[in-house]
DRENDO-1510 file (C-alpha; in Angstrom, 1 decimal, always signed):
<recs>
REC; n; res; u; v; w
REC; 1; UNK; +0.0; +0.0; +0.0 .
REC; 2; UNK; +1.2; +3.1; -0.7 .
REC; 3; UNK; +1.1; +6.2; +2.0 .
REC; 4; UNK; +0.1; +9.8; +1.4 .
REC; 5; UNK; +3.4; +11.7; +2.8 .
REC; 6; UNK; +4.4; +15.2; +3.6 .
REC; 7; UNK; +8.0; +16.5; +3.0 .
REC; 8; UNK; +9.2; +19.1; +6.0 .
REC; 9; UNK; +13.0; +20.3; +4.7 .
REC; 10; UNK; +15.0; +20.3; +2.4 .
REC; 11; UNK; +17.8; +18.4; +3.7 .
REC; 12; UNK; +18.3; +14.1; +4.4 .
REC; 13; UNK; +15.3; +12.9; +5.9 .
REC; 14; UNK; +16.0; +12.5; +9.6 .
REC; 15; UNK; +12.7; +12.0; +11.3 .
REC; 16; UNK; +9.4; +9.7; +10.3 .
REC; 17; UNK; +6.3; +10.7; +12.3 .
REC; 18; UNK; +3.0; +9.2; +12.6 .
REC; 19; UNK; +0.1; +10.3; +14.1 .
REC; 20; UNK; -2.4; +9.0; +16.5 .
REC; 21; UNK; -6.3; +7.6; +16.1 .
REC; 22; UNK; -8.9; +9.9; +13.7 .
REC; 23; UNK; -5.0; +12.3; +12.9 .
REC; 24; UNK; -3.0; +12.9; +10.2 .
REC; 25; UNK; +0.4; +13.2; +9.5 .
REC; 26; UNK; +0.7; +17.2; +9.6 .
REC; 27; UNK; -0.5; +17.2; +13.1 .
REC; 28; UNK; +3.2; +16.9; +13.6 .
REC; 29; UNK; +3.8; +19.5; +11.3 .
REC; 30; UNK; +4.3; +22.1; +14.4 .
REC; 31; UNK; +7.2; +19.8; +15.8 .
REC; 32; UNK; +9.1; +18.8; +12.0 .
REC; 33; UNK; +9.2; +22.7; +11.6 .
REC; 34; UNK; +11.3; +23.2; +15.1 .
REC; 35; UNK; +13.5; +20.6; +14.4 .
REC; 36; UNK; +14.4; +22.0; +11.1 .
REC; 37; UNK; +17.0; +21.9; +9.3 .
REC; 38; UNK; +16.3; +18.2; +9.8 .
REC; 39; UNK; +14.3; +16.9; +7.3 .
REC; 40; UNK; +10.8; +14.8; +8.2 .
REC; 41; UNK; +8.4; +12.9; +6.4 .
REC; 42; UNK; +4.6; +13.3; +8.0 .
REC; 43; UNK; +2.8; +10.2; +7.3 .
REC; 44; UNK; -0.8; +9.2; +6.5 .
REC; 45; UNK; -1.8; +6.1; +8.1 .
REC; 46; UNK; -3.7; +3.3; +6.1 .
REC; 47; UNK; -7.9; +4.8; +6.9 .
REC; 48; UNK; -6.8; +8.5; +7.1 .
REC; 49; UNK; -6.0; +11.5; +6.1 .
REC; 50; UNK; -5.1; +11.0; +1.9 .
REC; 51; UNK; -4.0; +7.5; +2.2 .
REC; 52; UNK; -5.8; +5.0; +0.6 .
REC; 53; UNK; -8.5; +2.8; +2.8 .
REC; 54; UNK; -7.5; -0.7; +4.2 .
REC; 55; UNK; -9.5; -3.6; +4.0 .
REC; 56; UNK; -7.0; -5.2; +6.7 .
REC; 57; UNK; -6.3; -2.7; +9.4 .
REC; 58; UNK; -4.2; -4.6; +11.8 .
REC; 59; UNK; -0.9; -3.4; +12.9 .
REC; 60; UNK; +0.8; -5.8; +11.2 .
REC; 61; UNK; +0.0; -4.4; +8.1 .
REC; 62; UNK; +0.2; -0.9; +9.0 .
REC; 63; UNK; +3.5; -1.4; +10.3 .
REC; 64; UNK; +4.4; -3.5; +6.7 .
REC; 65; UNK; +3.5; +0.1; +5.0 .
REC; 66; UNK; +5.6; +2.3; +6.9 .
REC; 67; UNK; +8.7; +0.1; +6.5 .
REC; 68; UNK; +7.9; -0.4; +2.5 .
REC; 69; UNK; +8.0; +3.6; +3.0 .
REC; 70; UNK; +10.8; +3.8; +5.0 .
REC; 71; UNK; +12.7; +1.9; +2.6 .
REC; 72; UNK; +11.6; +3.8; -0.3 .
REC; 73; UNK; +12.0; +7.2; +0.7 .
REC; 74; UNK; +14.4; +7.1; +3.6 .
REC; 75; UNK; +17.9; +7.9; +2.9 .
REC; 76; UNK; +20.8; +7.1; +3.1 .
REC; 77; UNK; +20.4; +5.7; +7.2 .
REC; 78; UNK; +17.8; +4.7; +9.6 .
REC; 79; UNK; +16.1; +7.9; +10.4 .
REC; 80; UNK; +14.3; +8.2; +13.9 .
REC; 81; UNK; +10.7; +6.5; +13.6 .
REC; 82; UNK; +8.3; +8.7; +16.2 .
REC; 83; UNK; +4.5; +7.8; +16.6 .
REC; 84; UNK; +1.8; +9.1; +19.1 .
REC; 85; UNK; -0.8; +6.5; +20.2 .
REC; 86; UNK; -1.8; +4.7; +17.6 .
REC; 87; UNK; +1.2; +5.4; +15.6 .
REC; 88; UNK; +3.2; +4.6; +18.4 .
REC; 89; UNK; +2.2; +1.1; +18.4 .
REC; 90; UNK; +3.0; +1.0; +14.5 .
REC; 91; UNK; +6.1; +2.6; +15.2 .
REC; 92; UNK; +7.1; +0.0; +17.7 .
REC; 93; UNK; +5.4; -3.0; +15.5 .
REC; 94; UNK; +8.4; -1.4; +12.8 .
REC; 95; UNK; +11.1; -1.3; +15.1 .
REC; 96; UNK; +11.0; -4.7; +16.5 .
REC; 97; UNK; +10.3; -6.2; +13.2 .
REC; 98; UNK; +12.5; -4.0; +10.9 .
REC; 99; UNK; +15.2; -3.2; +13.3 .
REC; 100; UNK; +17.6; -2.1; +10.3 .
REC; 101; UNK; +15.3; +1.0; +9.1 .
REC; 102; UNK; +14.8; +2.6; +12.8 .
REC; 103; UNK; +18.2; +4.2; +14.0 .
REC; 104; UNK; +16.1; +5.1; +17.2 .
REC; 105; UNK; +12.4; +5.5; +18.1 .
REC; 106; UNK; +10.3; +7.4; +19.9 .
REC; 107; UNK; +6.9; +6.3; +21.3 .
REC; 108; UNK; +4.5; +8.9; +22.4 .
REC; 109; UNK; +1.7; +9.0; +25.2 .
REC; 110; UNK; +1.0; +5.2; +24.0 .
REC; 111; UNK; +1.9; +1.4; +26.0 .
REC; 112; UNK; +2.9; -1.8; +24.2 .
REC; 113; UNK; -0.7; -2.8; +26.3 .
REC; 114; UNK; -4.3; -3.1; +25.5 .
REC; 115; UNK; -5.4; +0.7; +25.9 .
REC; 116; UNK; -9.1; +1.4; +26.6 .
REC; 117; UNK; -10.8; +3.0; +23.6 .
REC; 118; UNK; -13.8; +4.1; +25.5 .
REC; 119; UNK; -12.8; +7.8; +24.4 .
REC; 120; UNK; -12.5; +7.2; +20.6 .
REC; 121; UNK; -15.9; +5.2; +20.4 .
REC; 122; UNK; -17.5; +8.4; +21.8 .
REC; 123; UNK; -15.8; +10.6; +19.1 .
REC; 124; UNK; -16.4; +7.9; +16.2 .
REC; 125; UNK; -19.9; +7.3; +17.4 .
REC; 126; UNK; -20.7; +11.7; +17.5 .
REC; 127; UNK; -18.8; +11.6; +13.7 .
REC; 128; UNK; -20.5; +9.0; +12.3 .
REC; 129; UNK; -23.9; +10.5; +13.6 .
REC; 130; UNK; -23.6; +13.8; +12.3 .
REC; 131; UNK; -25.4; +14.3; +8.9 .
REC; 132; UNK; -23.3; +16.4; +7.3 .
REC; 133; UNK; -26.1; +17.2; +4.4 .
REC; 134; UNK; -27.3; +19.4; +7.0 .
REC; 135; UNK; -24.0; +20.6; +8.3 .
REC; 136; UNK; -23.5; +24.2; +6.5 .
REC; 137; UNK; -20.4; +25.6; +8.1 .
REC; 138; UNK; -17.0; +24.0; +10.2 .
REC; 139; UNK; -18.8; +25.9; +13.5 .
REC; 140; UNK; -21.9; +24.2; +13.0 .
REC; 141; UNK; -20.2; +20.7; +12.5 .
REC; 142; UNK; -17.9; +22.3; +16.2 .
REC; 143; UNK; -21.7; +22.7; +17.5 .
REC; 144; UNK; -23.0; +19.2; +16.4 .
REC; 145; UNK; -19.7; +17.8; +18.5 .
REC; 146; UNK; -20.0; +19.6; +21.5 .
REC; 147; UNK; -21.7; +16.8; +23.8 .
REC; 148; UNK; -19.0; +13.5; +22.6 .
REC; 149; UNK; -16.2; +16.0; +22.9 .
REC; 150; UNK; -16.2; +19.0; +25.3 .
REC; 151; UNK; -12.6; +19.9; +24.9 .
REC; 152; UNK; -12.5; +22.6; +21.9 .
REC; 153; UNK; -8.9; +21.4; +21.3 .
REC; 154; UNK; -10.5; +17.7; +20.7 .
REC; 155; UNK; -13.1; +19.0; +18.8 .
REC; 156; UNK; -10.2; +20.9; +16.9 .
REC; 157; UNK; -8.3; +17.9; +16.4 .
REC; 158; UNK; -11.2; +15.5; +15.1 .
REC; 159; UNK; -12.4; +18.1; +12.9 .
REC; 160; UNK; -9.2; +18.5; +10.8 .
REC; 161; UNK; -10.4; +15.3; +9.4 .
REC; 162; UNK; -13.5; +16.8; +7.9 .
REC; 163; UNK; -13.5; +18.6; +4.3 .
REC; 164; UNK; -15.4; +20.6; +1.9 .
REC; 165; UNK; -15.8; +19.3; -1.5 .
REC; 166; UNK; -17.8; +20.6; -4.7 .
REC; 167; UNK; -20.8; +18.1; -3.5 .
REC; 168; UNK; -20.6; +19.0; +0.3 .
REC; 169; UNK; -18.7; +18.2; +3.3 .
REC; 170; UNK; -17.1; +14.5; +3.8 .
REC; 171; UNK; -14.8; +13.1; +6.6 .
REC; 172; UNK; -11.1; +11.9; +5.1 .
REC; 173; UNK; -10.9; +9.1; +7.9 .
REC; 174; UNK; -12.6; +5.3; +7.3 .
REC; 175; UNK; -15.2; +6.4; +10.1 .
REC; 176; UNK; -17.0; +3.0; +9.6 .
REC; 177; UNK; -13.9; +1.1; +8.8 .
REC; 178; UNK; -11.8; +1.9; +11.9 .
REC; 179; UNK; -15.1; +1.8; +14.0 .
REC; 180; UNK; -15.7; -1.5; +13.1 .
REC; 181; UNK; -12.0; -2.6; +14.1 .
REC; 182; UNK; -11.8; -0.3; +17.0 .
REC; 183; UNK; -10.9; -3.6; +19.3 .
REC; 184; UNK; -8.3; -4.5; +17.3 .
REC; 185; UNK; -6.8; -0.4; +17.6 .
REC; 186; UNK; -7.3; -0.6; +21.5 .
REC; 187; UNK; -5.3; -4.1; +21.5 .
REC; 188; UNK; -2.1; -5.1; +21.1 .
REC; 189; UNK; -0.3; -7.8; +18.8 .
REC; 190; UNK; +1.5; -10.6; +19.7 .
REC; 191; UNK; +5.0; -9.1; +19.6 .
REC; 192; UNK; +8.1; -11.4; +20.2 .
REC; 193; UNK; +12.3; -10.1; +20.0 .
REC; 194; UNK; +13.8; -6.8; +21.2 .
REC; 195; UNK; +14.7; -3.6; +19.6 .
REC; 196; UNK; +17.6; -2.9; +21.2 .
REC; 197; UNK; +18.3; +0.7; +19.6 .
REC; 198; UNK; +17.6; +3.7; +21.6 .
REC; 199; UNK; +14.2; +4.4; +22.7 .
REC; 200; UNK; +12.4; +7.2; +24.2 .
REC; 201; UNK; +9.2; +6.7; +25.6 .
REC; 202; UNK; +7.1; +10.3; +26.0 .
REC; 203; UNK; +3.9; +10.6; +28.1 .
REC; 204; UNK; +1.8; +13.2; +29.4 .
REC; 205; UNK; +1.5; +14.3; +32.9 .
REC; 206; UNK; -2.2; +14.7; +32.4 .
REC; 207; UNK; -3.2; +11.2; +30.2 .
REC; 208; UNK; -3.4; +7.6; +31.9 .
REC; 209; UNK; -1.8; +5.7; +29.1 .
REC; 210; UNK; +1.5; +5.6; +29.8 .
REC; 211; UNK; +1.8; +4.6; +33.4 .
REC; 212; UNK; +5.3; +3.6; +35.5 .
REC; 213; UNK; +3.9; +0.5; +36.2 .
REC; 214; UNK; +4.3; -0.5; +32.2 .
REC; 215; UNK; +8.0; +0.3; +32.0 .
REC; 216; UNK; +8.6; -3.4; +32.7 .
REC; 217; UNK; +6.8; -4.3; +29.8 .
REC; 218; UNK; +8.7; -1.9; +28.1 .
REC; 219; UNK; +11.6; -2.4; +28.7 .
REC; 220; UNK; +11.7; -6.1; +27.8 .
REC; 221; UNK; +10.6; -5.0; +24.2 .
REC; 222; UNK; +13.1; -2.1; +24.2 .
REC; 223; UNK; +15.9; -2.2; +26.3 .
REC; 224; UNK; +17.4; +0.9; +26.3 .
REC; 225; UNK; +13.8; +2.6; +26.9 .
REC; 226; UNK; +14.4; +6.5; +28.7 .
REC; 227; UNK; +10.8; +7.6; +29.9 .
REC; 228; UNK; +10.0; +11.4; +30.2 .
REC; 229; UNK; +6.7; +12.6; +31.9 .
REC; 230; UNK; +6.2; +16.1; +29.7 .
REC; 231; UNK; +4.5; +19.1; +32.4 .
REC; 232; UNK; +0.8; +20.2; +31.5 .
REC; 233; UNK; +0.2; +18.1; +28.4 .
REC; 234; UNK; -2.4; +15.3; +27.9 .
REC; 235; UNK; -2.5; +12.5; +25.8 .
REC; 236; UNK; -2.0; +14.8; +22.9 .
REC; 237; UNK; +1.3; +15.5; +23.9 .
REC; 238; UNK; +3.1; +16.9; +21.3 .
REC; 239; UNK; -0.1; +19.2; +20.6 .
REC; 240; UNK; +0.0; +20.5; +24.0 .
REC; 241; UNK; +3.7; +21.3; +24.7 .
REC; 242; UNK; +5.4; +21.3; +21.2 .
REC; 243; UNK; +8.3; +23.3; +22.0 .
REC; 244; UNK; +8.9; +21.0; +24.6 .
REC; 245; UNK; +8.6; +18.0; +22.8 .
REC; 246; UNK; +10.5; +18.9; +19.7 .
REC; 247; UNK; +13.4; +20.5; +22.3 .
REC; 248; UNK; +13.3; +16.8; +24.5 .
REC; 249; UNK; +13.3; +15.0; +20.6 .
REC; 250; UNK; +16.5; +17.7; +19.9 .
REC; 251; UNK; +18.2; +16.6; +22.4 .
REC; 252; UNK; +17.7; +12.9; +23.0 .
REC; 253; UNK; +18.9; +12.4; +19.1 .
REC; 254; UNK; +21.8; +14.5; +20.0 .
REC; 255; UNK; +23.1; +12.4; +23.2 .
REC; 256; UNK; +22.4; +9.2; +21.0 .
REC; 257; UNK; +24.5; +10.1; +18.0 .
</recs>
């Protein structure tokens, strides 16, 4: 399958990022612009954003994607793979089953665990509802998601998935698709081996899903595992502090060189 990707710099492509649940790749289009002059490629998952739809969404296969990807387009060495959530999962799925493409990885607000997806059904549930025939502007589609997703920056975030065409508004995201396998996205593979290249492991101070209790199942997947809890930021980490993030991303690449 082949991935919709955005190009941020002009220079060797140094970082891969992929986004979380109901995202796309530019919503780490704030942090590839901070680490410039590195160059980053901002992916589109299989189901979102301009990448084609999937009719197997497991991680396996996702994971399969991004390393065709990486070996296409990466060059000349492993660049450093970075996924929130969702992504984070794929990212790790990559790592530990294409070791040679990931010179180090980064896994953001997001266990090697079954997570509980209690929150996404909700949004999914409130998207798939809405009947966007009668939806005449972005505020009234904000208004129509006000009860599943109080937080305006949610509502924010979802809503980047929704576009205006010449015959109306339509969602870029497999609503039905990734409802439908919405177990499978809470889950977590099978997943035997290590990846024993450096690995930092970012969560929010706010969210629940990365928890110190986890780092033992961590760290037998990824040895060489550094956790950082990020101040005031939720499971949308890199979202809420970005400076912070892209500075802690700066940094940990630099001591790992």
């Amino acid at each position: 399958m082949s991935l919709a990707v955005t190009r941020v710099g002009e220079g060797p492509v140094s970082y891969l990022f992929l986004h979380g649940l109901l995202g796309q790749g530019k919503n780490w289009s704030t942090i590839a612009k901070l680490l410039l002059p590195a160059g980053s490629l901002l992916v589109d998952l299989p189901d979102h954003g301009r990448s084609p739809w999937a009719e197997d969404g497991s991680y396996e296969s996702m994971a399969d994607a991004v390393a065709d990807l990486l070996r296409e387009l990466a060059e000349p060495a492993p660049v450093t793979l970075v996924g929130h959530s969702m992504g984070g999962k794929v990212a790790m799925l990559v790592a530990l089953g294409h070791p040679e493409l990931v010179g180090r990885l980064a896994v953001v607000d997001i266990s090697p665990a079954e997570t509980d997806a209690t929150e996404f059904v909700r949004y999914l549930d409130a998207m798939l509802a809405m009947d966007l025939s009668q939806v005449s502007t972005r505020a009234d589609a904000d208004a129509r998601l006000l009860e599943a997703a109080p937080d305006p920056v949610v509502r924010g975030f979802l809503l980047q998935g929704l576009q205006r065409t010449d015959t109306g508004w339509s969602w870029l995201p497999n609503l039905a698709g990734l409802r439908r396998g919405i177990a499978r996205i809470g889950g977590w593979p099978a997943a035997s081996g290590t990846y024993d290249g450096p690995v930092l492991w970012v969560g929010g101070d706010r969210s629940d899903y990365v928890t110190r209790d986890q780092l033992p199942a961590m760290r037998a997947l990824f040895p060489r595992v550094r956790l950082v809890v990020v101040k005031g930021a939720g499971h949308w980490v890199h979202a809420d502090q970005p400076a912070v993030v892209a500075e802690t991303l700066r940094q940990w690449v630099s001591a790992t060189a």
